[in-house]
N, C-alpha and C positions, 0 to 999 in steps of 0.2 A: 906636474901632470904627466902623463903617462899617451902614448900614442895608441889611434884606434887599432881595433884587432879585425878584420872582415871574415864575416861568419864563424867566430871564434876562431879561426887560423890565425899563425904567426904572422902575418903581412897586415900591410896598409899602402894607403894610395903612394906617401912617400918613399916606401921601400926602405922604413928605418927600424931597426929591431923594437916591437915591442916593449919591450923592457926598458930602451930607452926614458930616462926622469928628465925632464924640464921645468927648471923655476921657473915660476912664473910671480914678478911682485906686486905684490899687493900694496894699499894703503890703511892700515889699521884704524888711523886718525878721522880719517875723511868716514869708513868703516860706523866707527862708534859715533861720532856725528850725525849721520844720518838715522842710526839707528834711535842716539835719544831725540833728536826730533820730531820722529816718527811716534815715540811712546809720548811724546806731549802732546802729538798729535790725537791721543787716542788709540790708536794703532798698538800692537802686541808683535814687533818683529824678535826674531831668536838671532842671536849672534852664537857662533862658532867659531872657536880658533884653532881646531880640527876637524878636520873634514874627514868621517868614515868610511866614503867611496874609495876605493882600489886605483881609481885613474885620478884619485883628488880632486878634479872637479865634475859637476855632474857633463851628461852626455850635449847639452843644450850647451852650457856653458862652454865644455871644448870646441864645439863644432863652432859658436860665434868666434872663436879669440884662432881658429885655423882660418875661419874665411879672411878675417883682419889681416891673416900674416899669410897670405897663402902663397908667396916664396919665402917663407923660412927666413925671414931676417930675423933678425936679434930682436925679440920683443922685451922691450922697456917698460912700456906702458902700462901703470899701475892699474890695479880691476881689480874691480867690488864683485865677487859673484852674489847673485842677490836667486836664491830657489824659490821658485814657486811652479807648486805642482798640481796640476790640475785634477788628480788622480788621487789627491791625499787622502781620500775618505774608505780607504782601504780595498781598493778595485787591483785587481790584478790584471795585468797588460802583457801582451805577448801577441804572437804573429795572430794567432786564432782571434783577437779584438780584448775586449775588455769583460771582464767580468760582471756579475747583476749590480746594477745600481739602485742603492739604498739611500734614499735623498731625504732619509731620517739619521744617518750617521750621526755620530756621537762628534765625530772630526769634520767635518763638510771641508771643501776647498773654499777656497774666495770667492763672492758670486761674481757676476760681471760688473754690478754696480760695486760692490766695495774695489775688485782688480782697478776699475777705470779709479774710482778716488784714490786708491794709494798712488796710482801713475800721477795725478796731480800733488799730490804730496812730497814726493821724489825727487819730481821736476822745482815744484816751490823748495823744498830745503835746497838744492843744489843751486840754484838762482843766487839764492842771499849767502852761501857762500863763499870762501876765499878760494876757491877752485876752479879752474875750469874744465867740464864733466862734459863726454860722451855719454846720453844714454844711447844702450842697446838692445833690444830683444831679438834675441835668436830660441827660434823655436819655427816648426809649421805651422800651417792651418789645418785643413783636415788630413786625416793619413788613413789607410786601409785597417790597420788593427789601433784605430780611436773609435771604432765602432762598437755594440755590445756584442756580444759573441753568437746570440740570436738571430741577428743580422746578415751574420757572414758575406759580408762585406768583403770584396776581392781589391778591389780598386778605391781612390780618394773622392770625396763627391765631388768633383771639377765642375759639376754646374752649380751649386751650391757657392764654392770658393767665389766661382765668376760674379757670382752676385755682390757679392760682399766684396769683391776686387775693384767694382764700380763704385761701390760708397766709397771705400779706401784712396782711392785714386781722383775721384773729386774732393776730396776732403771733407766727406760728411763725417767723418770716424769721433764728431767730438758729439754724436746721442748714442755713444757703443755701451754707453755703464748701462741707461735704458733700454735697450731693444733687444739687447740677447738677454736669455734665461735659460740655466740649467737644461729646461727639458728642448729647446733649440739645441744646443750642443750638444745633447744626445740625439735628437733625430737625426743628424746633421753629420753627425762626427768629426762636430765644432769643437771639442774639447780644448785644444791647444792653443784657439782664437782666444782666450783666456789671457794670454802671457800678451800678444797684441793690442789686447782690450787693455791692458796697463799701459802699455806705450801710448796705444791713444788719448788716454789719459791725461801724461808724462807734455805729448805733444799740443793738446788743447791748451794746457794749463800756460805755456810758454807762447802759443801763439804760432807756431812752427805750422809750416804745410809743405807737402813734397814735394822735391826737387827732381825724384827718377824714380823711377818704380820700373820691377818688372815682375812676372805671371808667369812659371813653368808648372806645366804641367806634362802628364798624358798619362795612356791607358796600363802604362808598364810600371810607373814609379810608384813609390808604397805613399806617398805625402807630396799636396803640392805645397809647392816654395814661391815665397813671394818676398822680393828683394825691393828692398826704399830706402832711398836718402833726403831725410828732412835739411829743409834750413828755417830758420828765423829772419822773417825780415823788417 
């Protein structure tokens, strides 16, 4: 992987040359496992043994495996990146929000109902494995440009978030595959609730409920952040 660049300038928070490469290892075995489990499951996952992205892994996937290590110690720890885009159905995204939504695409993203059953599928393959697996999702909830660009949208919907921060937090999150739908996440600029709507999933399916949660927001950040550590008990 490749270290962030801010606002395409040569820096980042660390102060280490862009251009800096770090391995980062993977596990191929545990990889392909999951994967034909997944296709017996019914499920259609794509496996990659190169990644076309410039920073090698996507933007979601660096920023979870910097928060993990965020003094820079030596990361060992093997990672599956596992993409899923909420945006796959051919929308363009940039500061100004999202481009027109066509919710006849030929490509659709995952709805909330299929994202939450894969999260339980995930979670089950991992279970009856010979591993022992963190899952993680790293991603936001709403951000300023997950809106459609008609909107203009300046700021994250913090009241919106809030709502959905309460189901989260009492651990209602295992009716998340039923109660969002596409046109929710567009009103909303719920989009990214998507990637959580899996871990929800991931976390019903095992029985897990949180252990710490936290809720940033405010008027200046482009996305709020909502930080949780499940346990099983």
């Amino acid at each position: 992987m490749q270290f962030y660049q801010l606002n395409g300038r040569n820096e980042n928070y660390f102060d280490v040359d862009p251009d800096t490469v770090t391995a980062l290892p993977g596990h191929r075995e545990a990889a392909l496992y999951l994967a034909n489990a997944l296709r017996a499951a019914g499920l259609t996952p794509r496996v990659f043994d190169e990644t076309p992205i410039k920073s090698g892994l996507g933007s979601h996937a660096l920023a979870g495996i910097f928060a993990m290590d965020w003094d820079k110690r030596e990361f060992k720890t093997p990672v599956i990146p596992l993409g899923i885009d909420p945006w796959r159905f051919g929308r363009a995204r940039n500061n100004e929000g999202l481009s027109t939504w066509d919710p006849n695409a030929s490509d659709p993203p995952l709805t909330p109902k299929e994202g939450f059953e894969l999260g339980r599928q995930i979670a089950k393959v991992f279970k009856a494995s010979p591993w022992r697996v963190a899952l993680v999702a790293s991603t936001a909830w709403t951000g300023a440009n997950g809106f459609a660009k008609d909107r203009e949208r300046v700021n994250p919907n913090i009241a919106a978030d809030k709502k959905v921060y309460e189901e989260w937090t009492a651990n209602r999150f295992d009716t998340w595959g039923e109660q969002f739908t596409w046109e929710e996440f567009e009103a909303e600029g719920h989009w990214e609730l998507l990637i959580s709507t899996v871990l929800a999933g991931a976390m019903t399916e095992i029985g897990a409920k949180i252990k710490w949660s936290d809720f940033q927001a405010n008027e200046i950040l482009n996305s709020t952040w909502v930080s949780t550590e499940f346990e099983v008990k």
